[in-house]
N, C-alpha and C positions, 0 to 999 in steps of 0.2 A: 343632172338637174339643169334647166333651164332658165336664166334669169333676164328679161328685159327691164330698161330701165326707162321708163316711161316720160317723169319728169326729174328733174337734180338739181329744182332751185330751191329754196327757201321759200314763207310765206310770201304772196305777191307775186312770185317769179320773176326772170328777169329779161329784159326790162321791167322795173312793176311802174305802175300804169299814173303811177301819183309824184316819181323820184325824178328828176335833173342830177340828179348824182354822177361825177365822172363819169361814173361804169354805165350808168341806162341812158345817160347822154353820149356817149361815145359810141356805145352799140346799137342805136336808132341810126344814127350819123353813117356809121360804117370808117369810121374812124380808128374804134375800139380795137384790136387786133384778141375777138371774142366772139362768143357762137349766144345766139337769145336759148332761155331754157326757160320749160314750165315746171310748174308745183313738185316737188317730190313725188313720185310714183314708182315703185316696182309692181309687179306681176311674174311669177313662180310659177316653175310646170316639172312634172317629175319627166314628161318625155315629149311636152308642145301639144298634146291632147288638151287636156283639162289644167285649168288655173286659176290659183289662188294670187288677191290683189291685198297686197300690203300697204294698209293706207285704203283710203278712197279720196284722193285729190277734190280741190273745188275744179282742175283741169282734164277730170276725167274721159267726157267725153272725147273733146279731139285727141287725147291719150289714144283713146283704145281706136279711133280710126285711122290713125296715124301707125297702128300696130296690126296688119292684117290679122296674122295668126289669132288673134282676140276677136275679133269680126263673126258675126254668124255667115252659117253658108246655108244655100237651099238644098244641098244636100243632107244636110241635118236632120230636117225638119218637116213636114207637111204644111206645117202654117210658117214656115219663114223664120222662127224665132227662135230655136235653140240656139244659146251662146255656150262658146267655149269656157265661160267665169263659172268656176264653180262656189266662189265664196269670197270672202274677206276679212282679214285680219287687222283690228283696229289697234294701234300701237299707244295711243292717248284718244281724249276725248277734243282735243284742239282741233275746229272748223276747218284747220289746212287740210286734215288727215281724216276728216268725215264725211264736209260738205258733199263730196261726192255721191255718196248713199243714194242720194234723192238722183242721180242719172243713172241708179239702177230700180229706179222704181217701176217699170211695164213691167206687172206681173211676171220678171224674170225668179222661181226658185236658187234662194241664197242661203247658205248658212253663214252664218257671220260671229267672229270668234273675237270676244272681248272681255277683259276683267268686268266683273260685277260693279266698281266703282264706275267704268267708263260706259256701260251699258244704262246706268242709272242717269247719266249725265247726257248720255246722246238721244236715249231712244225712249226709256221709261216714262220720265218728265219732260217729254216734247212731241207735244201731238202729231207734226209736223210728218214724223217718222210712221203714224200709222199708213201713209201713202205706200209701206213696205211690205203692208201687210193687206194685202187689196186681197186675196184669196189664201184660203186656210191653208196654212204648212208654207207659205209664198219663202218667209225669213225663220228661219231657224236659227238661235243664237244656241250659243256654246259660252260655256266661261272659262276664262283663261286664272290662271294661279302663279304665279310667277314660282321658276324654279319644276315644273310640272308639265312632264313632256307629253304632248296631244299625237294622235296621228289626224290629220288631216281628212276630213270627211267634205265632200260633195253633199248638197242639197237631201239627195237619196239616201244618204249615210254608206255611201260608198267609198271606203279610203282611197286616195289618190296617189299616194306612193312617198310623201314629205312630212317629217318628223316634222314639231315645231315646241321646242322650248320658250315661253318665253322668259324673261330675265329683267328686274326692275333696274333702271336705271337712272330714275327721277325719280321724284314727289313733289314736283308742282305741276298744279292742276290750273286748265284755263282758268282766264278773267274771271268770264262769265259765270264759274262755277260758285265765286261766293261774291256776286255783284247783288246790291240793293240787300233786298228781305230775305236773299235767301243763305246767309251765310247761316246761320241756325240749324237749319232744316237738312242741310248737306255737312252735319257735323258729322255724319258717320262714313265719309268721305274716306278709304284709307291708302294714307299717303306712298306706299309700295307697290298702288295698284294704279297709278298717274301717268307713270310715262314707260315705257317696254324698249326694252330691244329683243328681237327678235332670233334665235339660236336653230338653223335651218338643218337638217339633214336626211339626207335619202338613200337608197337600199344600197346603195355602193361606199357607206359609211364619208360621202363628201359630208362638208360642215361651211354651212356660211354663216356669220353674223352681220346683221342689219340694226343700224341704231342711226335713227335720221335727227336727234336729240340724244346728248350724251353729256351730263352736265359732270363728270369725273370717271379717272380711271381707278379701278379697286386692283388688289391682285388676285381677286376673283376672277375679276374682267382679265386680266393680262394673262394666267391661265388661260383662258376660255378663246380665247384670241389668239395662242400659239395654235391652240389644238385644232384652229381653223383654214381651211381652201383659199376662202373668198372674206373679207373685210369690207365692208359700207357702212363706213361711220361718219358723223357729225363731221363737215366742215361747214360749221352756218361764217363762223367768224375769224379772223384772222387773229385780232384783239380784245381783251376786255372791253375797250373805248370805244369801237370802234363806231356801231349805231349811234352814241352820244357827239362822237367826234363829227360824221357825217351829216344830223339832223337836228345838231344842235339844243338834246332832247332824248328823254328814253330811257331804258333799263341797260344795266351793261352784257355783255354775252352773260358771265356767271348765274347775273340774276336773272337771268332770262331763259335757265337752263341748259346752258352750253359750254363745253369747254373750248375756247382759244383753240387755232391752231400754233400760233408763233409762242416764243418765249420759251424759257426754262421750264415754267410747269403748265407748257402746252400737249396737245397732242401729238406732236410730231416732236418734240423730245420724249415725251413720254414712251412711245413705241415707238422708236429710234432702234432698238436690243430685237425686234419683232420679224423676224425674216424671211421666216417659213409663207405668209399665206400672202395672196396677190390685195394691196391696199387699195382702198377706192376712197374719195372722198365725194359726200351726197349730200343734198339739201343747202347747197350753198347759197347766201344772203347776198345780196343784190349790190350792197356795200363792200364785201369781202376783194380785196387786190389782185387774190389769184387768179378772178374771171379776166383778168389783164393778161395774155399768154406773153407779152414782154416783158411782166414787172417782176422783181427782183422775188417777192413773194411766190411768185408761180415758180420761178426757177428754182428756189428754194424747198417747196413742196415738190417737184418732180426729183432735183439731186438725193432727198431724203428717199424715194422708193416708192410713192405715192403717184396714184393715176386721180384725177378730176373729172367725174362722170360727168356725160353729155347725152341728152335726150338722144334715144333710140339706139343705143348700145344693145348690143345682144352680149349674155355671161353665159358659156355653156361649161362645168365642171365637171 
């Protein structure tokens, strides 16, 4: 299994485009001893053929140019267009992890794999998404059940060779989902089917898990997490405070669906016991210490056994 990692910031990425923050103040400057990184992104491939995109970033475009292998070729094609994406896996219904959609809109063939809740909330009730459907059979959705292992289908209904369980790991659903008039109308919203992480495996019995939001660990999770290769989980935030502390303003990590990485009942105590599979941390927040590769925090998450993703990593398992 093939894993690039497209973008490994958090919403905004970083620098985000509105922050004076140390951290996007320092790394504009060249000050910062840090790398700039876009939106959260992977893309999965059982052998760099065909690929499935977890997520659709609002950074998707220069994602996939910046990622040959994803690139169409003229050898492909007659008319220039066939792309290597065979689909996408929508993890929540949050803008960071949709907006993308719409740079797959030129009549590219997608099937697109999302719980009934987050399909109702992206595509159903948003005109916007009929751009997906410019010619019959364009988008083909699939529904995702958490707990309920899929094989992986291409546009054609051609398996591609990647298990995909997914696994609930939330139940908060964007803003926008009960903003104004429509809190009523989306009461059938259900709350297990809000935020995923993702349970990856391929014909050689590898196992990755992906959870770019992880608002706790169960010992379901920690199970599921020995049993695995490769780990990319939540590091949006270092503290509870830390958004509040920075912008003087806000939700805290918890309430915002994330767990910490510092402290006693952070993530990195938490799977501290966890040895067997290679850690990564993804989706990291603009504010977070560790994009500082001097600060005490970075040193901290590296001595713990932990790697910090960085736009265009290649993961081959």
């Amino acid at each position: 299994m093939l894993i690039r990692v497209l973008g490994s910031a958090a919403g905004g990425g970083f620098p985000q485009w509105n922050c004076a923050c140390s951290n996007c103040a320092g790394v504009r400057a060249g000050t910062l001893v840090s790398k700039p990184r876009s939106q959260a992104q992977l893309a999965v491939s059982p052998n760099g053929g065909e690929w499935f995109l977890l997520g659709a970033s609002p950074d998707l475009r220069t994602q996939l140019e910046a990622a040959s292998p994803l690139l169409p070729s003229h050898q492909q094609s007659a008319d220039n267009r066939l792309s290597p994406i065979a689909g996408v896996v929508l993890l929540s219904a949050e803008l960071d992890h949709t907006v993308g959609l719409f740079t797959l809109r030129e009549r590219h063939p997608l099937r697109i794999y999302a719980t009934p809740s987050v399909r109702k909330l992206v595509a159903d009730e948003n005109s916007f998404f009929r751009m997906l459907e410019r010619e019959p059979g364009q988008s083909q959705w699939e529904n995702l059940q958490a707990g309920d292992r899929v094989k992986l289908r291409n546009a054609r209904g051609k398996e591609i060779g990647i298990g995909c369980t997914p696994v609930s790991v939330g139940e908060k659903f964007p803003f926008f989902a009960f903003a104004g008039d429509d809190r009523d109308k989306r009461a059938d919203l259900q709350p297990d089917e809000a935020v995923l992480g993702l349970l990856l495996d391929d014909a050689t019995g590898r196992k990755v898990f992906y959870a770019p939001g992880l608002g706790e660990v169960t010992p379901g999770l920690m199970n599921m997490f020995r049993a695995c290769d490769v780990l990319l989980l939540d590091g949006s935030f270092w503290s509870n405070n830390e958004l509040v502390s920075a912008a003087g303003k806000g939700q805290t990590a918890r309430e915002m669906g994330h767990l910490p990485l510092g402290g006693l009942d952070g993530l990195l105590h938490a799977l501290a016991g966890v040895d067997g599979p290679r850690k990564i941390l993804i989706h990291i927040n603009n504010t977070n210490p560790i994009l500082d590769e001097v600060s005490d925090e970075y040193r901290q998450v590296r001595t713990a056994g932990w790697e910090i993703a960085e736009d265009g990593w290649v993961i081959q398992i």
